[in-house]
C-alpha positions as CSV (number, residue, x, y, z in Angstrom):
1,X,-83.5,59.2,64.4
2,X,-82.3,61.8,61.4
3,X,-83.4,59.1,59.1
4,X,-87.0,59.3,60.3
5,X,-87.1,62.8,60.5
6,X,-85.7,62.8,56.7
7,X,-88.9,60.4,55.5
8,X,-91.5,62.3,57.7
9,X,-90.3,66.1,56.2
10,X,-90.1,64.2,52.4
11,X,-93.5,62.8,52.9
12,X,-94.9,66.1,54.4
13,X,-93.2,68.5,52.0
14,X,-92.4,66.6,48.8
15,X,-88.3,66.9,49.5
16,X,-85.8,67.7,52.1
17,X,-81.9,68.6,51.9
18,X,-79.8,67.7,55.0
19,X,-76.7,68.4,56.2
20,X,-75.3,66.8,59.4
21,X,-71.9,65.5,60.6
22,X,-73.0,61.8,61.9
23,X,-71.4,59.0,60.6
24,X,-69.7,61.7,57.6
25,X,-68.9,64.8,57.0
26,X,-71.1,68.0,57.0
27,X,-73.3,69.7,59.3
28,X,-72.2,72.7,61.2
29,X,-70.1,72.7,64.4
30,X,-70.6,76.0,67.1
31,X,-70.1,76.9,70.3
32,X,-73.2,78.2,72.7
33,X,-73.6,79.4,76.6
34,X,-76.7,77.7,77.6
35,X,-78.9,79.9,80.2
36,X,-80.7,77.0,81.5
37,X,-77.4,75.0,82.4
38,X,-75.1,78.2,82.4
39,X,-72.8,76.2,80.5
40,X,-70.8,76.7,77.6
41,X,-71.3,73.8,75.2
42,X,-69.7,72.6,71.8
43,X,-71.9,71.1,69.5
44,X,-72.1,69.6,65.8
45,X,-75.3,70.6,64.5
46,X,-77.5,69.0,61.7
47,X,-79.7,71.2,59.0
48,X,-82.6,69.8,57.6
49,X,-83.5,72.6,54.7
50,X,-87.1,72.6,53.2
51,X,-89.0,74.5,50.9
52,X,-92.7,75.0,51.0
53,X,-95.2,77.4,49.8
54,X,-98.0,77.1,52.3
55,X,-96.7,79.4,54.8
56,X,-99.0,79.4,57.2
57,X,-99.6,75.9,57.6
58,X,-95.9,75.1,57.8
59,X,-95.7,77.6,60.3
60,X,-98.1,76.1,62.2
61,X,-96.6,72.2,61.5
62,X,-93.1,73.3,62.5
63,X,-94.6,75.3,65.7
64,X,-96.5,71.8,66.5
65,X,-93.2,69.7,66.1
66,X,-90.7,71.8,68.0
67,X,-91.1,70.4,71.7
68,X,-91.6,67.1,70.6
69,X,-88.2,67.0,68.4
70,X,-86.2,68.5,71.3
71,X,-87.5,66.0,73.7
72,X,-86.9,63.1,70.9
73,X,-83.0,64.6,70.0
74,X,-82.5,65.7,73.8
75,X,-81.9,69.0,73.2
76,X,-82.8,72.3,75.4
77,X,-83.7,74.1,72.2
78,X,-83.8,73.3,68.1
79,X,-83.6,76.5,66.5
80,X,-86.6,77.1,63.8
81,X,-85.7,79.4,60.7
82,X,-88.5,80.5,58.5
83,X,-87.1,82.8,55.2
84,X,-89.2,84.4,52.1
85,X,-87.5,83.5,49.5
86,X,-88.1,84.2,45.4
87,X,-87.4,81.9,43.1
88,X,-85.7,83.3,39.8
């Protein structure tokens, strides 16, 4: 569930911010041609946002994690965003 996800990336990171649509508003809705299915799909979509400073073992956590969140959310692919940010 979201909520696990939530209390695994707090306890692994410190915090997490999350946006998704379930049961309320927020999240992100799209639109997306699968090539596995060759489908076009609508989806609502949930972002999880969080900030670390030990790039390369977060890199390495999230890399680790991918395939077994899409099998646990059923989904052909959960997209993965790594940015350098500064902080002012």
């Amino acid at each position: 569930s979201f909520e696990e996800l939530e209390n695994t990336l707090f306890e692994k990171f410190g915090g997490v911010s999350i946006s998704y649509p379930y049961g309320g508003a927020g999240g992100m809705t799209g639109v997306y041609y699968s090539s596995i299915s060759q489908l076009v799909y609508r989806d609502k979509s949930a972002v999880f946002m969080i900030l670390s400073k030990d790039e390369p073992t977060s890199v390495g956590y999230f890399n680790n994690k991918q395939t077994e969140w899409e099998k646990t959310f059923r989904q052909e692919k959960i997209l993965i965003m790594l940015h350098s940010v500064q902080v002012l």
